[in-house]
C-alpha positions in Angstrom: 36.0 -43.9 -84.4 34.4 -41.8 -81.2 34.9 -38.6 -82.2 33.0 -37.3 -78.9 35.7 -38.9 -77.2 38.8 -38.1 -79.1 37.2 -34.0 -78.7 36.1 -34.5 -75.2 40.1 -35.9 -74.2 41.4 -33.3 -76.3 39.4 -30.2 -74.3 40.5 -32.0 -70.9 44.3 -31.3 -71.5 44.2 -28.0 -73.5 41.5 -27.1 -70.1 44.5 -28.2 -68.3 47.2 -26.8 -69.8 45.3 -23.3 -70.3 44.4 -22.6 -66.7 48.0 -22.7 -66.0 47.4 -19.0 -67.5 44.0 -17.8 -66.7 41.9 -19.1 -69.4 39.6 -22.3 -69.8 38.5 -24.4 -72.6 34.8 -25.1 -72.3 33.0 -28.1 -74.4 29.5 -28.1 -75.4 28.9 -31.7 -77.0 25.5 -33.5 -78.1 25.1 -37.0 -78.5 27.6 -39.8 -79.9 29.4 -39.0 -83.2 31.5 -41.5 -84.6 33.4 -41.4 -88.2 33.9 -44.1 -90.9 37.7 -45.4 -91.9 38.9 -42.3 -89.7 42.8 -42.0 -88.8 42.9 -41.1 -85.2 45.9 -39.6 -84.8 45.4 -37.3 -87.8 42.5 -35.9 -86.5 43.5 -35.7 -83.0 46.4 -33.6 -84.6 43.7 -31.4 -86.1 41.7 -30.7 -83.5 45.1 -30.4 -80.7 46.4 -27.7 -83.3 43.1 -25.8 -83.9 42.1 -26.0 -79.9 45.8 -25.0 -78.6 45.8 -22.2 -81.1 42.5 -20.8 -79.8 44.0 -21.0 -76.2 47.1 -19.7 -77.3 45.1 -16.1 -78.9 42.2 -15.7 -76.2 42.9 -13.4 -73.5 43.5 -14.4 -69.8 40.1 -14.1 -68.1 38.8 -15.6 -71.2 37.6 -19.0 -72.6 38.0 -20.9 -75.6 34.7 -22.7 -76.8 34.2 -25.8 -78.5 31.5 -26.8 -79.5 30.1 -30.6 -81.2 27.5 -31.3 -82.8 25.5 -33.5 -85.8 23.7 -31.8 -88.5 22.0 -33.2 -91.9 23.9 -30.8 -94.7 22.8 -31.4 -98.5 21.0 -34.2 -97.2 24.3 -35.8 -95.3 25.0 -36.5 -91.5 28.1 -34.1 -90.7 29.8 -33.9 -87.6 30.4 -30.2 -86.6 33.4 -29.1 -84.5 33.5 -25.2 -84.0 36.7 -24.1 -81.6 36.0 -20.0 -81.0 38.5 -17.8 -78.8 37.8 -14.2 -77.9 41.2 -13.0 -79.3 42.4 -9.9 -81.9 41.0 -12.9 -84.6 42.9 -12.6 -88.3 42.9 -9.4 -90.8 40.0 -10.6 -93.6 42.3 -10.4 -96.1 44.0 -13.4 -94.4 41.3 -15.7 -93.6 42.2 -18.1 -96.4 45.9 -17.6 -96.0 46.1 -18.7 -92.1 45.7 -22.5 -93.8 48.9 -22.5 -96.0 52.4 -24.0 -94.2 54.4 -21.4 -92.4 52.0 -18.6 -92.9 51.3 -16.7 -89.7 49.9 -13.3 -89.2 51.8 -10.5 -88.5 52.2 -9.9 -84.6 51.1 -6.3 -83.6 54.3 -3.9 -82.2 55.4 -4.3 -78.8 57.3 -7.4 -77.1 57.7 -10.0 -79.8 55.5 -13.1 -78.9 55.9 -16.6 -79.9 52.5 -17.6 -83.1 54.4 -20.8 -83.3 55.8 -21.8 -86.9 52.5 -21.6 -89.1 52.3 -25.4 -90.0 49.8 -26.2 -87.3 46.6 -25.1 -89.2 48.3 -26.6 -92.4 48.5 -29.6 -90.4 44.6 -29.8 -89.4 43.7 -29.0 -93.2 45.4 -31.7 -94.5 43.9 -34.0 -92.0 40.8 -32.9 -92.3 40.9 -33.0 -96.0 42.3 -36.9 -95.8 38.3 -37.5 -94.4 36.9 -35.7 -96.9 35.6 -33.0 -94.7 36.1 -28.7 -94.7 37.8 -26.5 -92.5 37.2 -22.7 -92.3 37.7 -19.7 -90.5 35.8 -16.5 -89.8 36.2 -13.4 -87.3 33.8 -12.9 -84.4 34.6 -10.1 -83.4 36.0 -10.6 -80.8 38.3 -13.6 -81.6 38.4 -16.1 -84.6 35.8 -19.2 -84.9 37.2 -22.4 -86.7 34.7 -24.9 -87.9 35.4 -28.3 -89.5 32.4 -30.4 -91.3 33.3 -34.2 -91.3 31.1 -37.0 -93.0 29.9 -39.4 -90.1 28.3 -42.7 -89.4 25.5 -42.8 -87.0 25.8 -46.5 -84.4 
């Protein structure tokens, strides 16, 4: 599977469907990466849920980043996806915890907001999990960086 391609159509609609309020998704990609035995859908699911979160916490004005690239870890070809917003990011203590269904982090006081239902980074775990691959999260201050390492195949 084209996993440049799958990303790149992926960043076309969240782009889309985030200018409608101010922000942008930008995508810097390298090369051609393609994974083995992948399931498509699943990992289209991951990375709609991980990009459309990003756009959902980044500030209007602001962009979302995405970023693809191959590396050589422990000897292995990974593909590397990192999606980064400039948003409030997550408290430390619930890095870990933003992966488990129907978690979500509390919303600061004022007018209640819409996080969604806390399944969608549940969602990308599990899918990224099915192709053996790892899925983190970390604070940037500003905003929250998600990065997923996939095995890949090289054509």
């Amino acid at each position: 599977m084209d996993l440049s391609q799958l990303v790149q159509e992926v960043v076309a609609d969240g782009d889309f469907e985030a200018r409608s309020c101010g922000k942008s998704v930008r995508l810097e990609a390298v090369g051609d990466i393609f994974i083995e035995k992948a399931d498509q859908q699943a990992l289209r699911s991951a990375c709609e849920n991980i990009i459309r979160n990003a756009i959902r916490f980044t500030p209007p004005g602001t962009h979302v980043e995405v970023v693809l690239k191959a590396e050589s870890r422990s000897d292995f070809p990974q593909a590397v996806l990192s999606v980064r917003d400039y948003g409030p990011g997550v408290p430390e203590e619930a890095l870990q915890q933003i992966f488990q269904p129907f978690f979500r982090v509390k919303a600061p006081p004022g007018p209640r907001r819409n996080y969604g239902t806390g399944l969608g980074l549940a969602i990308a775990l599990e899918a990224i999990r099915q192709h053996r691959g790892t899925i983190t999260a970390s604070n940037t201050r500003p905003g929250l960086e998600v990065e997923i390492m996939l095995p890949t195949s090289a054509l």
